[in-house]
RODRENVEX-576470 format. One line per field, with one value per residue (C-alpha): x, y, z; residue number from 1; residue in one letter. Coordinates in steps of 0.05 Angstrom, whole numbers. Layout:
N
xx: (X, ...)
yy: (Y, ...)
zz: (Z, ...)
i: (NUM, ...)
aa: (A, ...)
This chain:
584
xx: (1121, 1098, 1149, 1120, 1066, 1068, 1013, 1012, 964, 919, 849, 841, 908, 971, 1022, 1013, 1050, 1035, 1088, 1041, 1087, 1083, 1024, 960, 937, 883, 852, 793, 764, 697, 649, 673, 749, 785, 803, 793, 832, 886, 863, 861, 934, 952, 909, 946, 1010, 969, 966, 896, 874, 889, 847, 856, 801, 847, 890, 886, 854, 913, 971, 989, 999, 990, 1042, 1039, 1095, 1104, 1164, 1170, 1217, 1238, 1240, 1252, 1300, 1341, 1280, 1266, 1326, 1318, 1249, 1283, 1338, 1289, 1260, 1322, 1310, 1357, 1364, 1417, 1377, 1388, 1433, 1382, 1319, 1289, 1237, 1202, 1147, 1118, 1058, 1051, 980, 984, 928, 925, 906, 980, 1010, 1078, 1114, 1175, 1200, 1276, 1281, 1277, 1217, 1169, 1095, 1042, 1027, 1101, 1082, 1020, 1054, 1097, 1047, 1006, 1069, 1063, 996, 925, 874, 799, 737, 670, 681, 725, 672, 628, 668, 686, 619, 653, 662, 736, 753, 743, 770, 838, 840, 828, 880, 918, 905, 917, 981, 956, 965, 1015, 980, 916, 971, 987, 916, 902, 964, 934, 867, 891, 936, 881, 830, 890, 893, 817, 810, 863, 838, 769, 812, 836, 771, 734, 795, 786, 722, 727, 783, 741, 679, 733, 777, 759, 762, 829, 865, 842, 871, 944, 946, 927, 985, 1030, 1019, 1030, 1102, 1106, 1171, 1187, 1205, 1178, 1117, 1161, 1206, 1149, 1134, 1199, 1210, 1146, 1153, 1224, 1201, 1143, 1180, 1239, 1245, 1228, 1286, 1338, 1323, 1330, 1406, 1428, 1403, 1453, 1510, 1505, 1512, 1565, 1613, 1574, 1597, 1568, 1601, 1550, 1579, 1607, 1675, 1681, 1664, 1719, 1777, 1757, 1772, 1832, 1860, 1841, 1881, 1945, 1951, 1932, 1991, 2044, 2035, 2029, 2058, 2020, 1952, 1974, 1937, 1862, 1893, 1898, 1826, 1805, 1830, 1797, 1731, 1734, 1753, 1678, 1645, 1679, 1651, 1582, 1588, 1611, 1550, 1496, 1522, 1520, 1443, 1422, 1448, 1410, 1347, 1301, 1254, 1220, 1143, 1136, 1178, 1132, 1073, 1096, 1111, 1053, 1016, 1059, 1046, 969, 983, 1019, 964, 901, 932, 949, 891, 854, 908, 948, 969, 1037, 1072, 1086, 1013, 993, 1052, 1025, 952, 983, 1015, 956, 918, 963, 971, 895, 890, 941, 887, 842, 897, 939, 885, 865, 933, 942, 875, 889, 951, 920, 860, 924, 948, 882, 866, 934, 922, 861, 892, 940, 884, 848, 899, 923, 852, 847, 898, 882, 811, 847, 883, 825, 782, 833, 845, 765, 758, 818, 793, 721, 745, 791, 747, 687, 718, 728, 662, 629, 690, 660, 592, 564, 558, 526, 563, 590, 621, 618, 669, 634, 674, 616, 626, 623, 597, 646, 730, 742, 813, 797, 793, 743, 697, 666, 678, 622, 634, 569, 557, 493, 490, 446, 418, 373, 396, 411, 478, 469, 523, 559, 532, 459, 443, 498, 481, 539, 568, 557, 594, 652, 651, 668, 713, 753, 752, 781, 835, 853, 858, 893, 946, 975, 999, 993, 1066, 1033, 1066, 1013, 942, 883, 815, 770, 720, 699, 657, 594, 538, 563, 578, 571, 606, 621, 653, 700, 697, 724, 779, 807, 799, 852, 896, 912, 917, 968, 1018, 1026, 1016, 1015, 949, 919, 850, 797, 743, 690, 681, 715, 719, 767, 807, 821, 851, 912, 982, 979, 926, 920, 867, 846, 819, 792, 798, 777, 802, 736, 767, 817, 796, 863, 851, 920, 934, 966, 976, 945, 973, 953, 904, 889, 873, 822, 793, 794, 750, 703, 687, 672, 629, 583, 598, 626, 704, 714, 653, 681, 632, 657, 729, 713, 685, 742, 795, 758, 756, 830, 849, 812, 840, 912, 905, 874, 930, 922, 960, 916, 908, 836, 839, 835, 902, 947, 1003, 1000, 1018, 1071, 1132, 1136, 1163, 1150, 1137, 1063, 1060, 1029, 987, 998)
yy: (5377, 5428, 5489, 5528, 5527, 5569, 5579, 5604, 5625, 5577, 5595, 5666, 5669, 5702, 5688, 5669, 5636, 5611, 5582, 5543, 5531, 5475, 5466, 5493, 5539, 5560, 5598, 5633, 5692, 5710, 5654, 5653, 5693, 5622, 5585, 5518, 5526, 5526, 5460, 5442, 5460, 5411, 5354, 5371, 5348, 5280, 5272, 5290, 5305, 5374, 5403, 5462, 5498, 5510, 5556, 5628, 5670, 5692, 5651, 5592, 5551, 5539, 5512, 5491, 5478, 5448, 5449, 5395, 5383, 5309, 5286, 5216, 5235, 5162, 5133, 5188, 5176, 5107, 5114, 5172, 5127, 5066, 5114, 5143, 5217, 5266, 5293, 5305, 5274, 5264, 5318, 5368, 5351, 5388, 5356, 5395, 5376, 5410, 5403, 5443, 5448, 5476, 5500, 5456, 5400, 5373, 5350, 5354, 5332, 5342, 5321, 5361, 5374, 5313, 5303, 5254, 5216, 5245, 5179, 5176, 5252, 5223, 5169, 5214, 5272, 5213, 5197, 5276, 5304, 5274, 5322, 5312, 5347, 5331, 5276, 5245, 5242, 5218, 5162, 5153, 5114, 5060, 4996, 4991, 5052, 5029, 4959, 4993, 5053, 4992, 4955, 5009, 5038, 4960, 4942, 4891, 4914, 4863, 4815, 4835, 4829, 4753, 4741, 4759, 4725, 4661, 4666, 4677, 4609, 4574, 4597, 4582, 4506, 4501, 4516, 4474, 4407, 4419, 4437, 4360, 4336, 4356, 4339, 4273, 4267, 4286, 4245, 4187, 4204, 4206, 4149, 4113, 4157, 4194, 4110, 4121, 4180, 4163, 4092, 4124, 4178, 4129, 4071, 4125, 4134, 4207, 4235, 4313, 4336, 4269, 4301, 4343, 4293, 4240, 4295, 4303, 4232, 4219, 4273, 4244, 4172, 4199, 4227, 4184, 4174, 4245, 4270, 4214, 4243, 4309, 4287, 4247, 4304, 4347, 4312, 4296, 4370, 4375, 4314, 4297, 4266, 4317, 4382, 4428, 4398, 4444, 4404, 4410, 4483, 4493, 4460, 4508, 4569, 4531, 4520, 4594, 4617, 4586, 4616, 4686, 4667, 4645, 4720, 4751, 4723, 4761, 4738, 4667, 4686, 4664, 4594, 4595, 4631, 4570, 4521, 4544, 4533, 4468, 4444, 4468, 4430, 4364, 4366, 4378, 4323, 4280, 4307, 4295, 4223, 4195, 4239, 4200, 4128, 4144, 4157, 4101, 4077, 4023, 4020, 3987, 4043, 4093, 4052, 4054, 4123, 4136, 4089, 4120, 4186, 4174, 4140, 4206, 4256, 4223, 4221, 4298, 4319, 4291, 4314, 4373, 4401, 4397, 4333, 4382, 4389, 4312, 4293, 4352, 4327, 4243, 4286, 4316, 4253, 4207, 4272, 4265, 4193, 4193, 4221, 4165, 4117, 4165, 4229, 4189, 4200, 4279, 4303, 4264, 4310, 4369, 4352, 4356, 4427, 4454, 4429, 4459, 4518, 4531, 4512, 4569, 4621, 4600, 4604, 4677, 4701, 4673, 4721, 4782, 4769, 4776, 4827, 4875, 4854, 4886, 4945, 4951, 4950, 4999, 5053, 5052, 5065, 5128, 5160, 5148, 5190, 5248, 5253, 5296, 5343, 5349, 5371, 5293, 5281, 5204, 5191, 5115, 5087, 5008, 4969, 4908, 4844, 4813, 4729, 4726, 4654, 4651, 4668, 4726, 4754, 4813, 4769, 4729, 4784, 4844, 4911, 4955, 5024, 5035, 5099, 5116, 5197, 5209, 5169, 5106, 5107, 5039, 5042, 5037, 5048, 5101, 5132, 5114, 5157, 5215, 5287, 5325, 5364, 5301, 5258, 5311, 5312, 5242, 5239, 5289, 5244, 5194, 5230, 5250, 5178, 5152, 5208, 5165, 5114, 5153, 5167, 5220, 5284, 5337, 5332, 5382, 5392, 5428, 5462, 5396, 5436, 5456, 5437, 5462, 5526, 5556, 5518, 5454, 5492, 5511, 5436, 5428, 5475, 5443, 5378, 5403, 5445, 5372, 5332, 5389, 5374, 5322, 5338, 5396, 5419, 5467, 5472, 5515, 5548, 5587, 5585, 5642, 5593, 5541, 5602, 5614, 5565, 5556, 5585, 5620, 5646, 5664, 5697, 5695, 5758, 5764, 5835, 5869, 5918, 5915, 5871, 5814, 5780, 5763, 5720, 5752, 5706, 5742, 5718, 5763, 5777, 5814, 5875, 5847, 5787, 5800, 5847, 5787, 5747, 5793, 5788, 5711, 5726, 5763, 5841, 5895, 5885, 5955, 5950, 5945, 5889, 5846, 5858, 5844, 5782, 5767, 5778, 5734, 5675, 5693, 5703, 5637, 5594, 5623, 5600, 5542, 5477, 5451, 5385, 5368, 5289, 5257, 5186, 5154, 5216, 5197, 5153, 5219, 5272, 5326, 5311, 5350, 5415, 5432, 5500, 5529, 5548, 5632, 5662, 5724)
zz: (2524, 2463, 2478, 2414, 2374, 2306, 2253, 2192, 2135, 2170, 2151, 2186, 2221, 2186, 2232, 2306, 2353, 2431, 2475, 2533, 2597, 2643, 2681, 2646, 2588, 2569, 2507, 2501, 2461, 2431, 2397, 2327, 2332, 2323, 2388, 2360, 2293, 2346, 2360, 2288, 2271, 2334, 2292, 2228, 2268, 2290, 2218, 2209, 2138, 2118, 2052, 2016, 2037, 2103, 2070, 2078, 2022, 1985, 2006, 1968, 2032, 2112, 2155, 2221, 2274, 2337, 2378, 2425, 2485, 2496, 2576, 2545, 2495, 2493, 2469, 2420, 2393, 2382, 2345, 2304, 2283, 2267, 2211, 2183, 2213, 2221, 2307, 2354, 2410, 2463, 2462, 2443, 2471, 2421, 2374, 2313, 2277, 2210, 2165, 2109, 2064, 1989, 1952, 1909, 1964, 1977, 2041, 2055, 2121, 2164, 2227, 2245, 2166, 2151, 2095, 2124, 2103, 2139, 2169, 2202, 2235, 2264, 2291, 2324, 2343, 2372, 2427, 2445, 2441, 2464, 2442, 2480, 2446, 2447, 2394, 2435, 2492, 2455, 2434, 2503, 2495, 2448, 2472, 2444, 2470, 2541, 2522, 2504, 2563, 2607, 2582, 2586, 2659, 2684, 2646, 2605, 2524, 2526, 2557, 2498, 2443, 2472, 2472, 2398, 2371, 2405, 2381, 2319, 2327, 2348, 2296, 2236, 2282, 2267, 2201, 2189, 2217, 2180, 2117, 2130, 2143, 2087, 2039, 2073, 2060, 1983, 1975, 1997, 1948, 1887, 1902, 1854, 1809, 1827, 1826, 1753, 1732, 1774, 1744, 1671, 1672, 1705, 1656, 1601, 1626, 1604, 1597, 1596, 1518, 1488, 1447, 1409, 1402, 1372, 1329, 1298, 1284, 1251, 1201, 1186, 1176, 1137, 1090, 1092, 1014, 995, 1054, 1015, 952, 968, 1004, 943, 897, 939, 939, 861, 852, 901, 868, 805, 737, 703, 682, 729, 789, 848, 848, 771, 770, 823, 781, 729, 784, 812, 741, 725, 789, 767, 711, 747, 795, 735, 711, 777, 838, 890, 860, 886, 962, 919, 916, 988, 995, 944, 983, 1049, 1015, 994, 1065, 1092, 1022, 1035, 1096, 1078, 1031, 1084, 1128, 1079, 1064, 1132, 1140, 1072, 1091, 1172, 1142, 1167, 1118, 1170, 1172, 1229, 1264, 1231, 1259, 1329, 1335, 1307, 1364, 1411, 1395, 1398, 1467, 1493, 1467, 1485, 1567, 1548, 1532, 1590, 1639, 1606, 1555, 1577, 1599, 1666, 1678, 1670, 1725, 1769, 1767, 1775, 1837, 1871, 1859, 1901, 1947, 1946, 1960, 2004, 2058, 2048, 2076, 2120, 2134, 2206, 2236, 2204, 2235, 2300, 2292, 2270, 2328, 2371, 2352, 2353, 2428, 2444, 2414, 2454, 2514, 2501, 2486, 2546, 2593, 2570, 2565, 2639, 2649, 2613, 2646, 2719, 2696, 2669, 2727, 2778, 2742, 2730, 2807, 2811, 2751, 2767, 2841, 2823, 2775, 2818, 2872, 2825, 2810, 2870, 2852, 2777, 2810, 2804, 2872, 2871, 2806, 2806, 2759, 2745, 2703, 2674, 2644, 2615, 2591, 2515, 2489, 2448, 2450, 2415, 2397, 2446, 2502, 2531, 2556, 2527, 2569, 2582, 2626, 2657, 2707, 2752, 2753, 2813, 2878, 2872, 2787, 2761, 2725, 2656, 2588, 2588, 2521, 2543, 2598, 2602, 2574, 2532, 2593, 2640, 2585, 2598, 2659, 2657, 2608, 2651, 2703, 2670, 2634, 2704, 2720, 2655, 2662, 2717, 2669, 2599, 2571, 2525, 2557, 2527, 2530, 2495, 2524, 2453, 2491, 2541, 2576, 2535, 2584, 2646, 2688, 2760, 2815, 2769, 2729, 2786, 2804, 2728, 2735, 2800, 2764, 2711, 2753, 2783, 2713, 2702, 2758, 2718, 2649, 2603, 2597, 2533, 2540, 2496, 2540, 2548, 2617, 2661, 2723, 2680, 2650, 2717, 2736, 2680, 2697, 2622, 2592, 2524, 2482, 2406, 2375, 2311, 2272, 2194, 2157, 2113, 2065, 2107, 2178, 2212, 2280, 2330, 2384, 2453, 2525, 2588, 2644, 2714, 2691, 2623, 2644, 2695, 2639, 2599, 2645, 2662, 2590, 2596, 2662, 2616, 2633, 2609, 2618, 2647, 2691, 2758, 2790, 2732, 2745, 2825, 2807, 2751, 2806, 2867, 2816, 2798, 2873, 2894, 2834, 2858, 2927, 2906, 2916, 2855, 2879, 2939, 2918, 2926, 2966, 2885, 2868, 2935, 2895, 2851, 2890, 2877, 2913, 2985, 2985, 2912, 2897, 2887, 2815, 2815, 2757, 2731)
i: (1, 2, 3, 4, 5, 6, 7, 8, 9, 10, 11, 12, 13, 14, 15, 16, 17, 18, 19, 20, 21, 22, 23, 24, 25, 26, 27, 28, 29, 30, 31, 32, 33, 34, 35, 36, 37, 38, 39, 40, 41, 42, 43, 44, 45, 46, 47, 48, 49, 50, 51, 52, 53, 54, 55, 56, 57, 58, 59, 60, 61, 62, 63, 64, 65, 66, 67, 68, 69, 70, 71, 72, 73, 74, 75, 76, 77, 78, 79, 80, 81, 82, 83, 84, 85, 86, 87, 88, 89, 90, 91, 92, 93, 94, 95, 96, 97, 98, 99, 100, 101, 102, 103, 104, 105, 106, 107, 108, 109, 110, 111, 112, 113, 114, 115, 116, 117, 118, 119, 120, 121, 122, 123, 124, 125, 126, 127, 128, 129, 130, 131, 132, 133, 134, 135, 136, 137, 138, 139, 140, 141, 142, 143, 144, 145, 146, 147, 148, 149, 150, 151, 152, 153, 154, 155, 156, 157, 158, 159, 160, 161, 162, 163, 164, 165, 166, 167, 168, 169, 170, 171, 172, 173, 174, 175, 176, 177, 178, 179, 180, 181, 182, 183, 184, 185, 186, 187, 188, 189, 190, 191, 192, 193, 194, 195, 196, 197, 198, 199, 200, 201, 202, 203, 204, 205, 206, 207, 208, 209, 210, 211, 212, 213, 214, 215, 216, 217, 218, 219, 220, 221, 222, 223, 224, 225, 226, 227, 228, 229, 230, 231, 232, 233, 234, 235, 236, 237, 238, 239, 240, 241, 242, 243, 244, 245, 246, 247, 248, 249, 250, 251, 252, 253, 254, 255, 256, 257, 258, 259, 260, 261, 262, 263, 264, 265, 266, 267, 268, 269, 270, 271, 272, 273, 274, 275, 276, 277, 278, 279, 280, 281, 282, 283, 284, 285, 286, 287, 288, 289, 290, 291, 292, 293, 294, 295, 296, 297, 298, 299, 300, 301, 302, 303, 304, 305, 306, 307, 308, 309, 310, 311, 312, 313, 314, 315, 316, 317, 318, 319, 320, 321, 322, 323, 324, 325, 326, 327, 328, 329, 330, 331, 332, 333, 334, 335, 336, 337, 338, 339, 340, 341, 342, 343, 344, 345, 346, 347, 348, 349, 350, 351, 352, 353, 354, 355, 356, 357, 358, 359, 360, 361, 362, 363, 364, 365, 366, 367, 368, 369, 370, 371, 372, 373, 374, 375, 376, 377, 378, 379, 380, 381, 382, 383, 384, 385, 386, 387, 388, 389, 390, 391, 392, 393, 394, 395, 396, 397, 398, 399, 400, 401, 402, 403, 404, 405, 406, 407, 408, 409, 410, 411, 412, 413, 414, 415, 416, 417, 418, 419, 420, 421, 422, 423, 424, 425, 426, 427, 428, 429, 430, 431, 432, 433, 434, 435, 436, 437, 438, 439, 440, 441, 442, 443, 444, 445, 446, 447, 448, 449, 450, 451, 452, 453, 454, 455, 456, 457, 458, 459, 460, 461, 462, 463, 464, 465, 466, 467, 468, 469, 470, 471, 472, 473, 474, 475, 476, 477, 478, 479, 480, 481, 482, 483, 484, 485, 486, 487, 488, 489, 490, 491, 492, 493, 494, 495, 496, 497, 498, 499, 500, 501, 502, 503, 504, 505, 506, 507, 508, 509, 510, 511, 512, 513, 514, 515, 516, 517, 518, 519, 520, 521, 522, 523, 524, 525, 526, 527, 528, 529, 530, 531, 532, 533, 534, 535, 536, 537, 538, 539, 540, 541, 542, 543, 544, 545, 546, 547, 548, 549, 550, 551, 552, 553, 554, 555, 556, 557, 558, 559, 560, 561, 562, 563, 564, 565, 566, 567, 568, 569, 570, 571, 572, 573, 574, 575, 576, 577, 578, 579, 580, 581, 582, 583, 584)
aa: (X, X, X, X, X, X, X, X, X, X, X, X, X, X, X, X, X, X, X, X, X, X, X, X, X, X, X, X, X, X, X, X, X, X, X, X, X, X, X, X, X, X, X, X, X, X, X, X, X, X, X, X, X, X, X, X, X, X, X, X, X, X, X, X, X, X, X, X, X, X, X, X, X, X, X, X, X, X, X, X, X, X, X, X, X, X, X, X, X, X, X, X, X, X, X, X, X, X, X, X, X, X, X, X, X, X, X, X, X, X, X, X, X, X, X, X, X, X, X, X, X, X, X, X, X, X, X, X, X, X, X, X, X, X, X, X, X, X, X, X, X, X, X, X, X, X, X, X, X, X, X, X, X, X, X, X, X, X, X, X, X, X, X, X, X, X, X, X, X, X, X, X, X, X, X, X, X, X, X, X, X, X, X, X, X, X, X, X, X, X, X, X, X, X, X, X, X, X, X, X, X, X, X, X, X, X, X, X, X, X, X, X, X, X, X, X, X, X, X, X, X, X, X, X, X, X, X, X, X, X, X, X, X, X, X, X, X, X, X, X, X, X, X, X, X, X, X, X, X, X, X, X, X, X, X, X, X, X, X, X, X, X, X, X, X, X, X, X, X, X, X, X, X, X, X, X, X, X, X, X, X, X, X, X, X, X, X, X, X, X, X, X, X, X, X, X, X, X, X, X, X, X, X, X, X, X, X, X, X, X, X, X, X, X, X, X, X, X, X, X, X, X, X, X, X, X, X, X, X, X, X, X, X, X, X, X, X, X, X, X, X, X, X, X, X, X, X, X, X, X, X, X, X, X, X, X, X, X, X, X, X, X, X, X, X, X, X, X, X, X, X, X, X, X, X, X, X, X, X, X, X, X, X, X, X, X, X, X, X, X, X, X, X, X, X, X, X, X, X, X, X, X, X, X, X, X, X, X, X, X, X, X, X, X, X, X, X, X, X, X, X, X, X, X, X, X, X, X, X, X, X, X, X, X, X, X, X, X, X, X, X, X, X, X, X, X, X, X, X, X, X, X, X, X, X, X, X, X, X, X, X, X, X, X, X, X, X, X, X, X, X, X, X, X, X, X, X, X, X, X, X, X, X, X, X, X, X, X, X, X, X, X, X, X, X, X, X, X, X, X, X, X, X, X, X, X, X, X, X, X, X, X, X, X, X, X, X, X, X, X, X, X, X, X, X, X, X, X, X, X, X, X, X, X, X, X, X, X, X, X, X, X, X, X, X, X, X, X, X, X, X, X, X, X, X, X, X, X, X, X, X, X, X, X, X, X, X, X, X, X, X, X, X, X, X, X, X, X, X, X, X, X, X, X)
């Protein structure tokens, strides 16, 4: 339930606060002073998008906060804990959420302090807060929004979740045994030419690394003599005859050292230093004999690596360029052919899942069908008996499961709400034949109904009742006084006769100083608030007929017992012996 709500720098408010009881509040004021910006700040915490242009001239940002108290606070705490938020539920039951706007355009979130996405505050504000305007009765209209309230009202989102995940089963089971079947089919148009293509690559007998390999050989036996020369060269410098030699240039430095070492005994450490270096030469010599004497001068080697080599490419560069790609497309071939000879017995399997799977989806739509067709019979019955009460006395309204041709992941039926308005009407959709303030009226009527099963403890009405006045407006009031022994009810209106009826009333005025507007927001009580509708009736708030008529509609909505059940309301009523609620 929203304890407080507080809003700041929000577009002509500075700072103003309302604290709605249980039961119902309203707010009202004069066309234009700001009544549904108070609306609007409850939308920012549902995560609507917030622009800049809400901020207040001169601030550099609007917040907006709503303090909630949890009657489920176990399960709060859960959700909170799922999302790494910081609460002491459910010790303290209470909840805050915040939305801030900067002038610059950004959106920042928190719910208890903890910094949040907006999406994450929606999520929550969604589980607290319902808000009804006319947009929302209009949509009323949509065909998935009585799908889901249905499904909702009888029980049966579960039963609508089973549904889609079985359609969607069934549709990935179809699409998978034509997958198979056109393969099939392919695979049997390039047979022959797929037995090619594995018998080529196999017949090739490629082997990972053996290109490079070929290629490295065949420059070595092509230039076998040239890669001797060069060795024997090398090792004639190393250990030749002739007096350039490495080995000969080192006895000159060895004998050089030993006579260093006859003068000066601690120059004999370069002998040692001398003799470490010749180790590493003798075995290069070594090295570059045994390369010289391995070198293959055979031409009918060359000649078949060459022929080998020209074997390997050509099946490369049909099937490549990599030895990996060629064995990947020899793969998908057999994989390919394999369907010709085996693909009978997978699609009789596939065939099999699919005919399961639809036995599945047909049996749980069978279900959800029964299910939605009871609680059809059961909404259209409550709400239908609200209707006189809203001032549509013949009012009906029909729940229709009409067959589809063809499953779809909603269910096997399309829903259509369809309503006759007067005597001898045919009932026709919802959004075809009722006017704004009938639409409302209708709307109300099934809030009402849905509030019987909706967990969402708070619900807003923006100004429902454009269309409408006299006695159905009374009718209108009555109709929310009873949503609101069972829910918290804010409501925007213009209409004395609903204002009337709440347990707190609270009014937006909107002042200037000749150079700032500044919206106040203040709850009446007793004197002020027959003053205050005696202004909605239309009069002069001090005129005395005015403020007669202000208190009789005060006085009857008082006495009025707001939890007097219709047949469709019984199951609903306020346990015996609970006190009358009193306005002020």
């Amino acid at each position: 339930m929203l304890v407080e709500l507080r809003i700041r720098n929000l577009a002509v408010f500075e700072d103003a606060a309302l604290a709605p009881a249980t039961g119902m509040t309203v707010l009202t004021g004069e066309t234009g002073a700001g009544k549904s910006l108070v609306v609007g700040a409850v939308l920012l915490l549902l995560g609507e998008r917030g622009g800049s242009d809400r901020v207040r001239s001169g601030a550099e940002r609007a917040s907006v906060e709503g303090r909630f108290d949890m009657h489920d606070a176990a399960e709060w705490s859960e959700w909170l804990d799922a999302r790494g938020i910081a609460h002491e539920l459910p010790h303290d039951r209470t909840l805050i959420l915040r939305r801030e706007v900067a002038v610059g355009g950004r959106s920042r979130a928190w719910i208890n302090g903890s910094a949040v996405t907006t999406a994450v505050l929606g999520e929550a504000g969604q589980r607290l807060v319902t808000v009804y305007g006319q947009h929302e009765a209009q949509a009323l209209a949509d065909e998935r929004r009585q799908r889901d309230a249905l499904d909702a009202f009888g029980d049966a989102r579960t039963l609508a979740a089973e549904v889609r995940t079985a359609y969607h089963v069934w549709r990935d089971a179809v699409e998978h045994m034509q997958a198979l079947e056109r393969a099939q089919a392919d695979a049997a148009r390039r047979a022959d030419y797929l037995r090619f293509v594995a018998r080529e690559i196999d017949e090739a007998r490629l082997v990972e690394g053996e290109p490079e390999r070929l290629e490295e050989e065949l420059r070595r036996l092509s230039h076998a003599e040239e890669l001797r020369s060069l060795a024997s060269e090398a090792m004639a410098r190393l250990d030749g005859d002739d007096d350039g030699s490495v080995h000969h240039m080192l006895a000159l430095v060895r004998r050089g050292l030993h006579q260093l070492t006859r003068i000066d005994a601690t120059a004999a450490r370069f002998e040692g230093l001398l003799d470490q270096a010749e180790t590493p030469l003798a075995e290069l010599e070594r090295e570059l004999s045994a390369y010289a004497e391995a070198i293959d001068l055979d031409p009918e080697r060359l000649h078949a690596v060459e022929a080998r080599r020209d074997v390997v490419q050509g099946v490369l560069r049909k099937h490549g360029p990599s030895v990996a790609e060629a064995l990947r497309v020899r793969d998908e071939a057999r994989s390919t052919l394999a369907l010709v000879d085996e693909g009978d017995t997978a699609r009789r399997a596939a065939a099999d899942a699919a005919h399961v799977a639809h036995d599945r989806l047909r049996t749980q739509s069978a279900l959800l069908t029964a299910a939605r067709s009871r609680a059809g019979e059961r909404l259209a019955r409550d709400v239908t008996a609200l209707l006189p009460e809203l001032g549509i006395p013949d009012g009906v309204l029909q729940v229709h499961l009409v067959p589809l041709d063809a499953q779809s992941a909603d269910g096997a039926e399309r829903i259509e709400w369809r309503v006759q308005l007067n005597a001898g009407d045919v009932p026709r959709p919802l959004g075809r034949v009722a006017s704004g303030g009938e639409l409302a009226r209708v709307m109300l009527a099934v809030a009402t109904v849905l509030a019987q099963v909706n967990a969402v403890p708070t619900i807003v009405f923006d100004e429902i009742d454009a269309g409408i006045g006299g006695a159905i407006a009374v009718h209108v009031g009555a109709a929310m006084q009873r949503l609101a022994a069972h829910r918290q009810v804010l409501a925007v209106t213009h209409l004395a006769q609903i204002a009337a009826c709440a347990d707190t009333h609270g009014v937006v005025t909107k002042s200037s100083d000749g150079q700032r507007t500044t919206a106040a927001l203040h709850v009446v009580i007793a004197d002020d608030r027959i003053g205050e509708l005696a202004r909605m009736l239309g009069g002069d708030a001090t005129r005395t007929v005015a403020r007669e008529h202000a208190a009789l509609l005060l006085a009857n909505a008082t006495t009025r017992e707001p939890d007097v059940a219709t047949p469709a309301h019984a199951a609903a009523r306020s346990p015996k012996g609970a006190p009358r609620r009193t306005r002020g």
